[in-house]
C-alpha positions in Angstrom: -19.4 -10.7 -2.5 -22.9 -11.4 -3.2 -25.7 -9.7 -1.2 -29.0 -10.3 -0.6 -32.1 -8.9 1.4 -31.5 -10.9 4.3 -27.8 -12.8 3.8 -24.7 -11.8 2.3 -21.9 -14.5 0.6 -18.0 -13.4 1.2 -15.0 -15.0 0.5 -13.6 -17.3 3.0 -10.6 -16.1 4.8 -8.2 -17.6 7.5 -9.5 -16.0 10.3 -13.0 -18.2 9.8 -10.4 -21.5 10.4 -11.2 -21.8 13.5 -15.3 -21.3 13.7 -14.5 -23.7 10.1 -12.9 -26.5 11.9 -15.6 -26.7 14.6 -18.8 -27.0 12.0 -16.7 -29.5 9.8 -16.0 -31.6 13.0 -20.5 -31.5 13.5 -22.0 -34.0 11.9 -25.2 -32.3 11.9 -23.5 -29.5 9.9 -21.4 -31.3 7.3 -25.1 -34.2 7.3 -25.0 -37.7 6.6 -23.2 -37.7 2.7 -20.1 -35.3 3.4 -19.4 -36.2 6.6 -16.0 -38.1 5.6 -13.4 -37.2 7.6 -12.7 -35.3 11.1 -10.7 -32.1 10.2 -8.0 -30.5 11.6 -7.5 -26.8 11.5 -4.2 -27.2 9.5 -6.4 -29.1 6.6 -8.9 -26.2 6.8 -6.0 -24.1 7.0 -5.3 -25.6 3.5 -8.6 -25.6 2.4 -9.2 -22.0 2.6 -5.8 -20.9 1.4 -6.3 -23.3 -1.9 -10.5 -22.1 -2.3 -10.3 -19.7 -4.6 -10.1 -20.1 -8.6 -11.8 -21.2 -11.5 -12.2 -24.7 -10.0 -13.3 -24.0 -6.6 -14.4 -21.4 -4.2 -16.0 -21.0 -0.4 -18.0 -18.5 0.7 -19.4 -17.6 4.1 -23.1 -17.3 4.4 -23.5 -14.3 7.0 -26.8 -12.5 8.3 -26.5 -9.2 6.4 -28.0 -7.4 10.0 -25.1 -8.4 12.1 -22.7 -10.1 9.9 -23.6 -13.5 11.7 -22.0 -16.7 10.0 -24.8 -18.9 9.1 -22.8 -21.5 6.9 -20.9 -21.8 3.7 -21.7 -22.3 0.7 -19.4 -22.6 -2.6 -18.5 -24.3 -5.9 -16.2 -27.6 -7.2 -15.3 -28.7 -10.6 -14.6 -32.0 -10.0 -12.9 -33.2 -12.6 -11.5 -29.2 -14.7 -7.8 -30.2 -14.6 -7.7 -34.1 -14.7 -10.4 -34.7 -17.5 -11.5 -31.4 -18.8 -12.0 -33.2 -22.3 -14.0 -35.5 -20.9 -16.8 -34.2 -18.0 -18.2 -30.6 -17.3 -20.0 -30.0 -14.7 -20.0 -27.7 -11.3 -20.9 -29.0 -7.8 -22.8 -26.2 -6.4 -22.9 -26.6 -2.6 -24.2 -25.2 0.5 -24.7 -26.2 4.5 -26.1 -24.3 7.0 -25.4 -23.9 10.4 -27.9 -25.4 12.8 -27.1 -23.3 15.9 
């Protein structure tokens, strides 16, 4: 976990699925370049169960006073297994709830 003065990062975990499915279904949250695909909770169910290694992660971003989700945040490596000889490089990403 990572902790700040005013927000904290912590692993994602199944029980944020459903709050997850809801922000990833908000345009406004996911904005105009991500915004792909409607999710079910079953593919977020997937997402956070697979989110976690050196490829990927999510994260929570939560208000350190109350413990308030605020967004996520995380990390990709697009391309680690399928052309590690080739590209390196790390998506670092974040989105932030607008409520």
């Amino acid at each position: 976990m990572l902790i700040g003065n005013e927000i904290e990062l912590r692993p994602v975990c199944r029980d944020d699925a459903e709050m997850l499915t809801v922000w990833y279904n908000e345009p406004e949250f996911m904005g105009a370049f991500y915004n792909h695909w409607p999710r079910s909770k079953e593919m977020v169910l997937e997402r956070i169960d697979t989110a976690r290694g050196p490829e990927k992660a999510l994260y929570v971003v939560t208000r350190r006073a109350d413990g308030e989700p605020l967004g996520t945040a995380g990390f990709l490596n697009p391309y680690a297994a399928d052309h590690a000889a080739m590209f390196h490089g790390i998506e670092i990403y974040y989105q932030i709830h607008h409520a």
